[in-house]
N, C-alpha and C positions, 0 to 999 in steps of 0.2 A: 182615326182620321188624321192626315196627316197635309199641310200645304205649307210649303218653301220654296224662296226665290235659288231658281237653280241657271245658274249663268246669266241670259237677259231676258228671262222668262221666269213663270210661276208652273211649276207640278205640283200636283196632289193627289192624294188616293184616301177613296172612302171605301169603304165596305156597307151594303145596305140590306136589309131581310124582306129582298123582293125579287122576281126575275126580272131577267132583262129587258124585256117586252114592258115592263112596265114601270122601271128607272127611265127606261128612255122618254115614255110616252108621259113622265113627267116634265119630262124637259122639252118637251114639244105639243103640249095639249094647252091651248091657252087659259082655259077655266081650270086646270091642276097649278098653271105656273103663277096665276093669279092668287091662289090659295096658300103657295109656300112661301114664295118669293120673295121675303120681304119681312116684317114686323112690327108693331106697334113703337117701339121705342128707338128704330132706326129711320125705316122710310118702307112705305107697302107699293109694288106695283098694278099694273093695271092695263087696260085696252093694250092686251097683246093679241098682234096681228103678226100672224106667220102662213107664208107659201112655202109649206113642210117640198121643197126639192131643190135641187142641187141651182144655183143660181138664183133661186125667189128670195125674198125679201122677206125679212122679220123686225118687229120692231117693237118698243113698248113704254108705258111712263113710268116717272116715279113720285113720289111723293113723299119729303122726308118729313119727320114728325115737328122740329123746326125750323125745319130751312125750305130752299124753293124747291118747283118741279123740275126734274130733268127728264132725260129719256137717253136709251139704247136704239140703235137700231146695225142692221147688216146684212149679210145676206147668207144665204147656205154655201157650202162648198163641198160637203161630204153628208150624206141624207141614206145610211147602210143601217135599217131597224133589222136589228137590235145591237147589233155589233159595234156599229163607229156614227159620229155627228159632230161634225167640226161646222163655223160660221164665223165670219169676221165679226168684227165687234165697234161699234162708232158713237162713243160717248158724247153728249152733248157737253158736259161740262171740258170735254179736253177735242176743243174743236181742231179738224184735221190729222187727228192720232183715229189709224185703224189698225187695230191691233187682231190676233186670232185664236180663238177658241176652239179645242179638240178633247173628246170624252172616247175612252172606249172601254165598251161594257162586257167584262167575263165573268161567265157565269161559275160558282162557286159553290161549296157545298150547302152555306149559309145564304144563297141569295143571290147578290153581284158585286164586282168590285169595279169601281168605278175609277178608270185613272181620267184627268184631264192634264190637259196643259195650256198654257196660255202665253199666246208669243208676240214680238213687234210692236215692245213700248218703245215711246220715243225717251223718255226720260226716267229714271231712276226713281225720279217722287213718285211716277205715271206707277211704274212696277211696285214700289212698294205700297201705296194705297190698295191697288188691286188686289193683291196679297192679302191684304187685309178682309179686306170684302169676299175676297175668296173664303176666307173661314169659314162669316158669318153664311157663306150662300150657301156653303155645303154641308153646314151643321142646319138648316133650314130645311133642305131636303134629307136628309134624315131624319128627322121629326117630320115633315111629312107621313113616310111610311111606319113611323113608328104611332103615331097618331090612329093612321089607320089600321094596323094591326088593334089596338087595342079598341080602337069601334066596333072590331068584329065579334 
């Protein structure tokens, strides 16, 4: 797993032991994104609502284990199962910053690899907090699937 700020954006690449079809449909099932999402000793989210197509609206909460609720919300811009899903991105805690989010999923001998990127902060603190939370989100979904593998 790997995420770094690379010019005025965040790239990263995961590798996960699952197909593509079903990296993605974590990332857009809202009872799967509810279950990874998140953590006990960060903040877990919730009531996500998505209109899985190019232009519909997605949105969701949070709840941090000591602090207040916030919430995401944006809209689709790229909706290509299993291959590519990009969405703006509209944080409540950093009002009027819409920044954008792009995954594209290849399939591999192990599974998929998952690059994303993440572009259009307004500020520096904006990029490197993200960064941050990028980790944690992508090491989330990977124990997701690794979770599930060992249920089977």
């Amino acid at each position: 797993m790997s995420v770094e700020i690379k010019g005025d954006g965040i790239v990263g690449e995961i590798e996960i032991a699952a197909a593509p079809e079903k990296v993605f449909d974590a990332l857009t099932d809202p009872e799967q994104l509810a279950q990874w999402w998140g953590s006990a000793d960060t903040y877990r989210t919730s009531n996500w609502k998505l209109d899985l197509r190019p232009g519909g609206e997605w949105s969701c909460d949070a709840k941090g284990s000591a602090g207040p609720s916030t919430a995401v919300a944006g809209r689709y811009v790229v909706v290509d199962r299993p291959h590519h899903l990009s969405y703006t991105w509209r944080p409540s805690w950093a009002p009027g910053e819409e920044s954008q989010v792009t995954y594209t999923f290849e399939p591999i001998g192990t599974g998929t690899r998952v690059l994303f990127r993440h572009d259009g902060f307004l500020s520096d603190q904006s990029r490197q907090g993200h960064s941050q939370g990028w980790a944690r989100v992508t090491g989330w979904l990977q124990g997701h699937f690794q979770q599930a593998e060992v249920a089977r």
